[in-house]
Backbone bond lengths (Angstrom), bond angles and torsions (degrees), N, CA, C in turn:
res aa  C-N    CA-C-N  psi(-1)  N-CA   C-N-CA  omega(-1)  CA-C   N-CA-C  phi
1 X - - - 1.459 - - 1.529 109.05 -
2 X 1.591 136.63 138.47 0.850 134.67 -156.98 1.393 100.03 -89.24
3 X 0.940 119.87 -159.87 2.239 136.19 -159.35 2.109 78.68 -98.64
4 X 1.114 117.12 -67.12 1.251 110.47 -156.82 1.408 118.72 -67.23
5 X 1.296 100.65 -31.81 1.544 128.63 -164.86 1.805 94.77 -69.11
6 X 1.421 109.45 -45.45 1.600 118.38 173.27 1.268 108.27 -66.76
7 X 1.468 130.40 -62.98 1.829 125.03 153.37 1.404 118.19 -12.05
8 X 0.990 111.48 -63.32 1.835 102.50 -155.39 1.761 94.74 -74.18
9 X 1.975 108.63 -37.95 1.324 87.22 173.77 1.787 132.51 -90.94
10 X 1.115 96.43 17.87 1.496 87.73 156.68 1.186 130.56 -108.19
11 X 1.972 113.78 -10.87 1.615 114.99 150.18 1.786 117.18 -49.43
12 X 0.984 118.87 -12.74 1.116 136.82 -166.79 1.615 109.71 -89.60
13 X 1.033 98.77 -67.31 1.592 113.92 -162.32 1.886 98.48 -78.60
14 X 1.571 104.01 -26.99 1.567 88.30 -175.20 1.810 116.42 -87.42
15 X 1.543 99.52 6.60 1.676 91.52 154.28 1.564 128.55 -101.91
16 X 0.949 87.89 10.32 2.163 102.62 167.51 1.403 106.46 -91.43
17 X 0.871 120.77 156.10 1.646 130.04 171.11 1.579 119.53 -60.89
18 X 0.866 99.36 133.28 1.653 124.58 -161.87 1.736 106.63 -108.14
19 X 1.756 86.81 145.98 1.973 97.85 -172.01 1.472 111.92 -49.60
20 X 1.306 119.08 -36.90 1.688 132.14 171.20 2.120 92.62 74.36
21 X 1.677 68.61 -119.44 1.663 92.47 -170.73 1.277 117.37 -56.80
22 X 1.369 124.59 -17.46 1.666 133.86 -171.23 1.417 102.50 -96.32
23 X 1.044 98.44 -35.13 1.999 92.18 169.21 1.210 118.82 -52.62
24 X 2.239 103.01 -62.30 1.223 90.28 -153.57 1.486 111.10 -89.20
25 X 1.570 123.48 0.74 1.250 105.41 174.01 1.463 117.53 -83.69
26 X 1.036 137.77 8.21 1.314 144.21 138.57 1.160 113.29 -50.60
27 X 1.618 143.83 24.21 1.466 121.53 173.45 1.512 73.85 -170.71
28 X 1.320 134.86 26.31 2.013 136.50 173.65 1.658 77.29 -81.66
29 X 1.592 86.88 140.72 1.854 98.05 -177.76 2.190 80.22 -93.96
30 X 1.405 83.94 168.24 1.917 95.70 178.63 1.247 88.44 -131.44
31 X 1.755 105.03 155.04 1.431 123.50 170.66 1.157 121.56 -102.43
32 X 1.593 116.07 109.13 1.197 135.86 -178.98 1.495 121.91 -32.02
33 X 1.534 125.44 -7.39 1.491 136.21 145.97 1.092 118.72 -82.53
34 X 1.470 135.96 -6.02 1.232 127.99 -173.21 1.547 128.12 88.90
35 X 1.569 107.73 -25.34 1.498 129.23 155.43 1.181 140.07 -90.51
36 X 1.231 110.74 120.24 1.611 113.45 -168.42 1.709 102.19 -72.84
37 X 1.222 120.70 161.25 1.351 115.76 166.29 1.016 134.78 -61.47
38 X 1.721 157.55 143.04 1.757 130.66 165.15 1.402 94.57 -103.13
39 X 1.411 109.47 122.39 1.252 140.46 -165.15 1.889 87.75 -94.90
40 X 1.132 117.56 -33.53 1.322 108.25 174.34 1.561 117.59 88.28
41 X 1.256 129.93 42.09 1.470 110.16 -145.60 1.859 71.22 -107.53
42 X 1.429 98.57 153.96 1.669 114.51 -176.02 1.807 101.26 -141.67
43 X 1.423 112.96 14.13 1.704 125.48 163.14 1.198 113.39 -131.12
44 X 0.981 110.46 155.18 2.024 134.72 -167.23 1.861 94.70 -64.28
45 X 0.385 45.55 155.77 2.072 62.13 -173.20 1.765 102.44 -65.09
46 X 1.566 106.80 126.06 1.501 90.51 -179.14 1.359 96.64 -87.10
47 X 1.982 100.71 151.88 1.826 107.34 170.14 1.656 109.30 -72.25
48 X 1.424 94.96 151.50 1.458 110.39 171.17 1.566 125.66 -150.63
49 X 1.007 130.90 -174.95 1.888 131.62 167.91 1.069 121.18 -169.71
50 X 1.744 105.21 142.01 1.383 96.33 163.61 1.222 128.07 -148.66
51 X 1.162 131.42 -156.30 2.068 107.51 -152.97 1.454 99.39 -128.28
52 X 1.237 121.15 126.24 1.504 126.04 144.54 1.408 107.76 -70.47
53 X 1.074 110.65 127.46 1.402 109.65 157.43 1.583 104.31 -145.46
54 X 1.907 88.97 153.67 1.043 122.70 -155.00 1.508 103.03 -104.08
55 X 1.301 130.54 137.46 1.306 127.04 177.86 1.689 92.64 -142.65
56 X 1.806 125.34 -177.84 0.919 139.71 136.82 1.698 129.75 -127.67
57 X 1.044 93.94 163.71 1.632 101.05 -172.68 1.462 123.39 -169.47
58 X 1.494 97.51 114.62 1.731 105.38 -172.21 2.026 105.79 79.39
59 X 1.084 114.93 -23.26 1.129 113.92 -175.47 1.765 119.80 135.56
60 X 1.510 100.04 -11.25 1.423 102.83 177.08 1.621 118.61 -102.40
61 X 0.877 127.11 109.56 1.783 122.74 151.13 1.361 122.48 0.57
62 X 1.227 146.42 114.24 1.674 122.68 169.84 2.002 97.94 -142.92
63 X 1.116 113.02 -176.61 1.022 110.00 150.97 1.649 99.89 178.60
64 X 0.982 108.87 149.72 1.334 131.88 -175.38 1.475 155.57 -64.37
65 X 1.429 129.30 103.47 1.073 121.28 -156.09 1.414 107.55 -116.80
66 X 1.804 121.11 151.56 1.410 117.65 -176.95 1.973 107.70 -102.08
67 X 1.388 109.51 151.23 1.284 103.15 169.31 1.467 102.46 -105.76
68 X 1.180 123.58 112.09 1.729 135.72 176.21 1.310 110.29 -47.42
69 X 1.549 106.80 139.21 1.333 121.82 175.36 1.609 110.39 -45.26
70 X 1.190 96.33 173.13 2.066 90.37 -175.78 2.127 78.99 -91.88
71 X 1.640 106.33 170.45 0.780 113.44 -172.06 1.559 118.56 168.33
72 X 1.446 132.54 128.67 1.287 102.77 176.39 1.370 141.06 -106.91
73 X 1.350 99.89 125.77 1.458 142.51 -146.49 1.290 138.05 -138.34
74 X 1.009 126.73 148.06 1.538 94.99 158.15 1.654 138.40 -74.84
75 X 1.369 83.35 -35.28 1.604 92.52 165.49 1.532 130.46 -51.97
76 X 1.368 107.90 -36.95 1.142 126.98 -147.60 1.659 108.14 -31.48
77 X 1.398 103.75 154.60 2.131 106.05 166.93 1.607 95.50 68.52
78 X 1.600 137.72 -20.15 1.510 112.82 -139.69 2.136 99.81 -109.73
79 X 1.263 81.57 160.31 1.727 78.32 -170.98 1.980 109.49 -78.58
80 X 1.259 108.18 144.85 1.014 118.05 -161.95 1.835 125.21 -142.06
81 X 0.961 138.19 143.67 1.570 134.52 -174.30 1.611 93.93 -74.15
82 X 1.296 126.20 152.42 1.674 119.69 167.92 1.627 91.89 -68.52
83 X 1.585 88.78 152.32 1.299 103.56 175.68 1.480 111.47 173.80
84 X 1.448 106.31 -171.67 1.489 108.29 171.73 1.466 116.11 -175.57
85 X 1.660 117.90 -142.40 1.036 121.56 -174.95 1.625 88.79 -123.26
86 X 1.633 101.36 148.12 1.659 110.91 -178.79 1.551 102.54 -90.79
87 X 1.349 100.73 146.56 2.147 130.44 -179.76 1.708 77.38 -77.50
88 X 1.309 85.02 174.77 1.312 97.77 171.75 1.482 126.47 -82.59
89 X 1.291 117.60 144.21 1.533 90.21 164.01 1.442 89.41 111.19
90 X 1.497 129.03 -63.57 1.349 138.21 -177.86 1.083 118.19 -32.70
91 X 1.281 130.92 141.29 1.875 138.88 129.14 1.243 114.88 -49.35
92 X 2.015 107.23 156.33 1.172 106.83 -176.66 1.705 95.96 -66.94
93 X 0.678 144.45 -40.10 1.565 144.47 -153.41 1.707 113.50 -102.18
94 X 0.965 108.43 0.44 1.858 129.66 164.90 1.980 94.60 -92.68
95 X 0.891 108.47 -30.44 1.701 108.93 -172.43 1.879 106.36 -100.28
96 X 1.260 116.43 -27.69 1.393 120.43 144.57 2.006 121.68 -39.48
97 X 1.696 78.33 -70.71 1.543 67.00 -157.32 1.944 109.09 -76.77
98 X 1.891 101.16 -27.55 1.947 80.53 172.18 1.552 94.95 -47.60
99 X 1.527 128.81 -82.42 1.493 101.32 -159.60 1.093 138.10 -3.12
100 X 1.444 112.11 -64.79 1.549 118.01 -156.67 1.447 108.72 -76.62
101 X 1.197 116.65 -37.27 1.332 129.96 -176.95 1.637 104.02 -63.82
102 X 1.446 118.20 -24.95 1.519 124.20 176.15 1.154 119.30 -80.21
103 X 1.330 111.78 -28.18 1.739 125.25 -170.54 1.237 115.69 -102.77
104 X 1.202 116.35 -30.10 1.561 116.93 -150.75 1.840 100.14 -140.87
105 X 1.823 105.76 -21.07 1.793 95.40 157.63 1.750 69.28 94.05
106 X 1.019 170.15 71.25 1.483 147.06 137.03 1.152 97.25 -108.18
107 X 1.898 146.73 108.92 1.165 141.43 95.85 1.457 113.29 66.27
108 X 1.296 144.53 28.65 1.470 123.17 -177.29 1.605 117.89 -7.22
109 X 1.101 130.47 -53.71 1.413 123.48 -152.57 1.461 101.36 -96.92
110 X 1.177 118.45 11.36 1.449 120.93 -169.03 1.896 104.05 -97.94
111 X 1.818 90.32 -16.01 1.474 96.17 -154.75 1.930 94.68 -84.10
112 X 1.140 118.60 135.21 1.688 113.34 155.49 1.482 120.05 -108.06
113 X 1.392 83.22 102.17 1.358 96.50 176.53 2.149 129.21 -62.29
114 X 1.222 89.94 121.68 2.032 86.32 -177.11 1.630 118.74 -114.59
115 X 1.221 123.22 32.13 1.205 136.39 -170.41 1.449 114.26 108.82
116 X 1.216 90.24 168.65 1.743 125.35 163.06 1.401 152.99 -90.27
117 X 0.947 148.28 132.76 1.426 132.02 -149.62 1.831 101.48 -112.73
118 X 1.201 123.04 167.02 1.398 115.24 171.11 1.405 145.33 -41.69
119 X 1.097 144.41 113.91 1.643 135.12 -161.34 1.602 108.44 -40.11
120 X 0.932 106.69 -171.83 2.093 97.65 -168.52 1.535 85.81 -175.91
121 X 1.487 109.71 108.95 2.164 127.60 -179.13 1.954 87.80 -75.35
122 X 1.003 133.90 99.02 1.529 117.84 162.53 1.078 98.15 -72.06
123 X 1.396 143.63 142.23 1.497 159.50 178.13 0.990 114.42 -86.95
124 X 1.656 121.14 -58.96 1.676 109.31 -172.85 1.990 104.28 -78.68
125 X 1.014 148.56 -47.52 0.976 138.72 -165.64 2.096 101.91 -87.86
126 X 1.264 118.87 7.46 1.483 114.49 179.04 1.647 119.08 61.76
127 X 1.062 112.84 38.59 1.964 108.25 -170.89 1.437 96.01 -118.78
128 X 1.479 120.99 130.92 1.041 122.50 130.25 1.444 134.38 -68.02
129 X 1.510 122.09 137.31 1.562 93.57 -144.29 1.920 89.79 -142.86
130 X 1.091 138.06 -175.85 1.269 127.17 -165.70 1.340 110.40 -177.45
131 X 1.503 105.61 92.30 1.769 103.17 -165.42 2.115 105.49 -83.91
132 X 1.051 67.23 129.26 2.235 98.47 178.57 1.298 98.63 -85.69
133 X 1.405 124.54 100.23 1.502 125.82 145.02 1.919 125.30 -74.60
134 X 1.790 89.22 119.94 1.516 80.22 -171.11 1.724 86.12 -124.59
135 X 1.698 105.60 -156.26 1.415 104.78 -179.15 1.638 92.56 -147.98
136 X 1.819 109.70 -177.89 1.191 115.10 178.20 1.246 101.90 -139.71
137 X 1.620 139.12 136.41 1.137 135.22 -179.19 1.277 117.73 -84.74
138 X 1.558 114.70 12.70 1.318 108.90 -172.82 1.801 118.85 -165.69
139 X 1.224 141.49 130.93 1.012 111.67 -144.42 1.762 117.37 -78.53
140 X 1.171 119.37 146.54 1.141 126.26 -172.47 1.565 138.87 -85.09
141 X 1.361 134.98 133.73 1.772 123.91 -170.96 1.817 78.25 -122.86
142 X 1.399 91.66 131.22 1.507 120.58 -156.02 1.222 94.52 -116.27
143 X 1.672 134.88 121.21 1.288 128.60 162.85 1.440 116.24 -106.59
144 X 1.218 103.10 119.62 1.275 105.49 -170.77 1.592 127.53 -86.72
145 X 0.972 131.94 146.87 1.559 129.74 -156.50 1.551 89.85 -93.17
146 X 1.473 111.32 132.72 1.346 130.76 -164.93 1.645 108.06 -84.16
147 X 1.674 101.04 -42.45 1.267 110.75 174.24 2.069 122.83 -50.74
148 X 1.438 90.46 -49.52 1.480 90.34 169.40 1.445 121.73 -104.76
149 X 1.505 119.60 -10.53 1.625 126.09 -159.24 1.399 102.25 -106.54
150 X 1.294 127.52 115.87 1.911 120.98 161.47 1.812 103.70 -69.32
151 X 1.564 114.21 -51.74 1.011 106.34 -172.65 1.712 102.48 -161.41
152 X 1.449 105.30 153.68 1.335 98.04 158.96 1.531 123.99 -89.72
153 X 1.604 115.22 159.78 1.858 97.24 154.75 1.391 105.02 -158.09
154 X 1.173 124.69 167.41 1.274 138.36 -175.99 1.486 143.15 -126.64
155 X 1.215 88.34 132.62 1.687 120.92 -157.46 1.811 104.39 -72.70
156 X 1.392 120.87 95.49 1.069 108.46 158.66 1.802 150.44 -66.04
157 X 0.902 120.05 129.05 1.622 107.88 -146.62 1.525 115.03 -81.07
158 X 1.476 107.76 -9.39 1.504 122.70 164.63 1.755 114.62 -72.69
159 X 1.606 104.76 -18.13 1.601 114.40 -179.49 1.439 97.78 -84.99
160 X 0.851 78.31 -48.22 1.890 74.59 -162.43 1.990 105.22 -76.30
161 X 0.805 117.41 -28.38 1.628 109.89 154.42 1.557 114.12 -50.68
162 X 0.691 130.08 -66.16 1.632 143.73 -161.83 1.278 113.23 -34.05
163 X 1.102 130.44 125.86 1.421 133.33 -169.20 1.732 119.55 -55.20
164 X 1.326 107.05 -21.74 1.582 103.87 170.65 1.064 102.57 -113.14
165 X 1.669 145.13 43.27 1.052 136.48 163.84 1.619 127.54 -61.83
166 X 1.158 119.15 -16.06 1.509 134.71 -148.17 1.900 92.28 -116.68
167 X 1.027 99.05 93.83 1.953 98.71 167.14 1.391 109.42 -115.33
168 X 1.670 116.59 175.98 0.795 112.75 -172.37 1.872 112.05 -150.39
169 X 1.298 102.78 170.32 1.779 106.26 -175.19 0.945 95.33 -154.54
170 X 1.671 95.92 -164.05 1.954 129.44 178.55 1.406 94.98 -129.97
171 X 1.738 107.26 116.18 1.094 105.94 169.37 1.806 108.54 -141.68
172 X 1.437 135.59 159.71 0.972 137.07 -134.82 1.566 83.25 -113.48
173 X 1.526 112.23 130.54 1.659 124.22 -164.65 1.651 87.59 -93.08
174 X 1.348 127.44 148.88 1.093 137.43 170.64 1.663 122.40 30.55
175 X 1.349 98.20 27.06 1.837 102.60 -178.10 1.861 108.84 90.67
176 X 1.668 116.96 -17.06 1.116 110.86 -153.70 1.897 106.89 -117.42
177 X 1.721 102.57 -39.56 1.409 115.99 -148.10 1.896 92.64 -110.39
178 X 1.011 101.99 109.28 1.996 108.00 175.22 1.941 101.00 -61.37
179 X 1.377 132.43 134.17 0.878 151.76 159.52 1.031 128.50 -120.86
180 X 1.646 119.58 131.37 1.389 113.99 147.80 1.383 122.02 -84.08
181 X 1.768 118.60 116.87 0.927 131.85 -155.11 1.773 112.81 -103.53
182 X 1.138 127.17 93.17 1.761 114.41 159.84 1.348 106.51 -64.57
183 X 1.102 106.06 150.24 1.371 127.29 -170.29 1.499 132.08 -161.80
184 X 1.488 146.69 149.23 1.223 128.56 170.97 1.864 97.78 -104.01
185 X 1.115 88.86 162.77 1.879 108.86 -166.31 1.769 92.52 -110.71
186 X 1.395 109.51 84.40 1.585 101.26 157.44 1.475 115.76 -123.62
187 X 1.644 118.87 142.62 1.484 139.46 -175.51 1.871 91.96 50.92
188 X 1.277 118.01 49.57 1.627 105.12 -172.01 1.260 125.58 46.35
189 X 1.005 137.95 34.72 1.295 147.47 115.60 1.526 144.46 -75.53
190 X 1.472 123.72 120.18 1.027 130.64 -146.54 1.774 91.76 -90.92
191 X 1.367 120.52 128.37 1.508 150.84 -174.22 1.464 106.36 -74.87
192 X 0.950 178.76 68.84 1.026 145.91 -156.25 1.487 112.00 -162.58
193 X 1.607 134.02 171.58 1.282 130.92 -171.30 1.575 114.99 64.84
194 X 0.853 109.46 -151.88 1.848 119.71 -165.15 1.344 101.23 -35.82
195 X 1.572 115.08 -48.18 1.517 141.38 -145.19 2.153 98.92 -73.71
196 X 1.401 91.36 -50.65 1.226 96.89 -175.80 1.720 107.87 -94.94
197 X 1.253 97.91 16.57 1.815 84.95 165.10 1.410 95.69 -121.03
198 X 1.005 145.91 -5.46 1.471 143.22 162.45 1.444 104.89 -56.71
199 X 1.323 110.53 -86.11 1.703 146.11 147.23 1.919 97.11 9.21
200 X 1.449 104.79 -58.71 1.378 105.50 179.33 1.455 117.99 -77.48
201 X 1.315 109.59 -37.69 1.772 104.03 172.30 1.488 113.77 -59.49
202 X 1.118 119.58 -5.52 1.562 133.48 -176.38 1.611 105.05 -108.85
203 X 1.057 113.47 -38.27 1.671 107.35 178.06 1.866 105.79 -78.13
204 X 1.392 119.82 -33.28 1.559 118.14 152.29 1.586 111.35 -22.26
205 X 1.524 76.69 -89.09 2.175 95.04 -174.68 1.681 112.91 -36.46
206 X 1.640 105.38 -43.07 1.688 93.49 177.71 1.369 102.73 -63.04
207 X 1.350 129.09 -66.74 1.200 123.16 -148.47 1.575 106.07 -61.53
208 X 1.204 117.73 -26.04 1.511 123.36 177.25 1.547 95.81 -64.71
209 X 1.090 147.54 -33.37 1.474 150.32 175.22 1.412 125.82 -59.68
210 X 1.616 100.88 -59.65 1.561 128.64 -176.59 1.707 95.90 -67.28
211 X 1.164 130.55 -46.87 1.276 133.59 -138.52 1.446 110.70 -104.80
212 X 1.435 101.84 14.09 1.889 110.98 -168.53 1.327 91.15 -79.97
């Protein structure tokens, strides 16, 4: 299926109802004690977003993900969609694209935006968060913000379709908490948490596309 031919149908498909919650707990890492952490949060979840975007190049689909500066956090070191927390005043998709354009150097107005994917509660950092699928008509040199970005890399969209895309381990949550982690494996980097359950409500919708 071509780059455009996949465009028009996922403007399509992302105003029908979406896998949501069944997606992404299919790729919720579990704690190898059986106990989840209490993160303790005693405030409403701050809003946030962040952007898939879609580019092509040479002939393949990709789009782009950042691995976060080290930092302490919870996030810290882990791979992530650009994004953030919304100013006031903002749209979910006004808070998409400043992000990306902050992190990763992408153009706001360059981006065409075709919907949205399901809200997503991240737990340990408290965000309600709301990933914006947009596209790029052309291929992109991404500068990445040094302050928050180690590096970018990219997610091919034929990988992440693929029926064994989704593996899994034990890996140690924030330096502290042992997990069994699902995850997708792109440029050797391990996918996983918020990032890869978003990531999966989106690899649903393609394959629901590709596979008609």
């Amino acid at each position: 299926m071509t780059f455009d031919r996949i465009i028009q149908e996922l403007d399509k498909r992302l105003k029908d109802p979406l896998p949501a919650g069944r997606a992404h707990e299919l790729l919720r890492a579990r704690p190898v004690s059986g106990q989840f952490p209490d993160f303790g949060h005693k405030l409403p979840p701050k809003p946030g977003s962040v952007l898939i975007l879609l580019f092509e190049e040479d002939g393949v689909i990709k789009l782009p993900l950042t691995k976060r500066a080290t930092y302490k956090g919870a996030h810290s070191a882990q791979i992530s969609f650009p994004g953030g927390k919304a100013e006031a005043g903002e749209t979910v998709i006004e808070v998409a694209l400043r992000e990306a354009e902050e992190e990763i150097g992408v153009h706001r107005d360059d981006v065409h935006v075709i919907g949205t994917l399901s809200e997503f509660f991240v737990v340990p950092s408290n965000f309600m968060v709301t990933p914006v699928v947009g596209t790029l008509n052309y291929v992109p040199v991404f500068k990445p913000d040094p302050r928050e970005v180690e590096k970018i890399i990219y997610a091919d969209l034929n990988d992440i379709i693929r029926d064994d895309a989704v593996y899994e381990e034990e890996i140690l949550a924030a330096g502290l908490y042992p997990m069994i982690a699902p995850h997708f494996l792109i440029e050797n980097e391990i996918v996983w948490g918020a990032t890869a359950m978003m990531l999966n409500e989106f690899r649903e919708v393609l394959r629901e596309i590709i596979e008609r």
